[in-house]
C-alpha positions as CSV (number, residue, x, y, z in Angstrom):
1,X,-20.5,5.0,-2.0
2,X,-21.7,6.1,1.1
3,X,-19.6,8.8,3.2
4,X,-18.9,6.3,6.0
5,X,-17.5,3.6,3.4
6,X,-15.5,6.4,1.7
7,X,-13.8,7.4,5.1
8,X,-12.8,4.4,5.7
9,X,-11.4,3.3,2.8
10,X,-9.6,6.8,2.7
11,X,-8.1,5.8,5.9
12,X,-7.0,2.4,5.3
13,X,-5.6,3.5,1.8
14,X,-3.4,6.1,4.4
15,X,-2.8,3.1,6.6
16,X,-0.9,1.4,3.3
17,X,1.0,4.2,2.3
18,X,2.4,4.4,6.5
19,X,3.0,0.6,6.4
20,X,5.0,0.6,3.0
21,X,7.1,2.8,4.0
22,X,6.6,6.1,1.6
23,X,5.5,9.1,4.2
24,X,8.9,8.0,6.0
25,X,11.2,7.0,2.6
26,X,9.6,10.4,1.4
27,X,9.5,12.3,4.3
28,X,6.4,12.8,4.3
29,X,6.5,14.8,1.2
30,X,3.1,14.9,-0.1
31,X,4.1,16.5,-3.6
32,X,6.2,13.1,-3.6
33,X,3.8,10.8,-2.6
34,X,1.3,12.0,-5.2
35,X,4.3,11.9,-8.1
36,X,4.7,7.9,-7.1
37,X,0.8,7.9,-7.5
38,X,0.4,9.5,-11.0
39,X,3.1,7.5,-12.1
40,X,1.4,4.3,-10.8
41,X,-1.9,5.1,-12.6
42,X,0.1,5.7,-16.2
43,X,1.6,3.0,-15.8
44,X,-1.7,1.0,-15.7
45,X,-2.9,3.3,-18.3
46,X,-0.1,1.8,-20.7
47,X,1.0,-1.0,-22.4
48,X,2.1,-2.8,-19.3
49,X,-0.6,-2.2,-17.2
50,X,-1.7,-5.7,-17.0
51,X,1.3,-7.1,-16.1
52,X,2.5,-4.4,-13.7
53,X,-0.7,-4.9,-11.8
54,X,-0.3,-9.1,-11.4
55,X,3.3,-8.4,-10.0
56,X,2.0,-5.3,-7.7
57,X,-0.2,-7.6,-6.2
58,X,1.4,-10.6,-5.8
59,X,3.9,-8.1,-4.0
60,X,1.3,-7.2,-2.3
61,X,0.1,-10.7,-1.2
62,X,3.2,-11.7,0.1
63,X,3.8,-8.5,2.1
64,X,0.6,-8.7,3.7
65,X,1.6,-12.4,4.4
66,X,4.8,-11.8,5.8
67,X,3.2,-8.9,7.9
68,X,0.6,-11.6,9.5
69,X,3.6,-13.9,10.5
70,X,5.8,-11.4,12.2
71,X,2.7,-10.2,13.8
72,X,2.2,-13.8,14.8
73,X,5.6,-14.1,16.3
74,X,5.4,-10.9,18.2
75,X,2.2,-12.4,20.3
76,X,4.3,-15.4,20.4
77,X,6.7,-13.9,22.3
78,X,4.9,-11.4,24.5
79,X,2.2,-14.0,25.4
């Protein structure tokens, strides 16, 4: 991966962790924020990796969905 890509991927990964709410619910406590990570990777790493992952991402689908529409309704009013 080229040093560009990686950037921005590193950025937009940030960008997720701002929009879900974990530097704020955390206050910004990396140490935190790192915990949640390690204990998101053993989860995968287990038994119930599988499943965890289809529900984290159907969360995921439908939080990016429901960010799109109230996005959508914000132009509608201010335009």
């Amino acid at each position: 991966m080229k040093r560009r890509e990686r950037t921005r991927r590193l950025i937009e990964l940030g960008g997720l962790v701002v929009k879900a709410g974990l530097v704020e619910l955390t206050q910004d406590d990396r140490a935190a924020i790192y915990g949640a990570l390690v204990a998101i990777a053993a989860t995968l790493r287990s038994e119930k990796g599988e499943h965890a992952l289809m529900m984290w991402r159907r969360r995921g689908k439908r939080a990016f969905d429901q960010a799109k529409v109230e996005q959508s309704r914000v132009r509608n009013t201010t335009g």
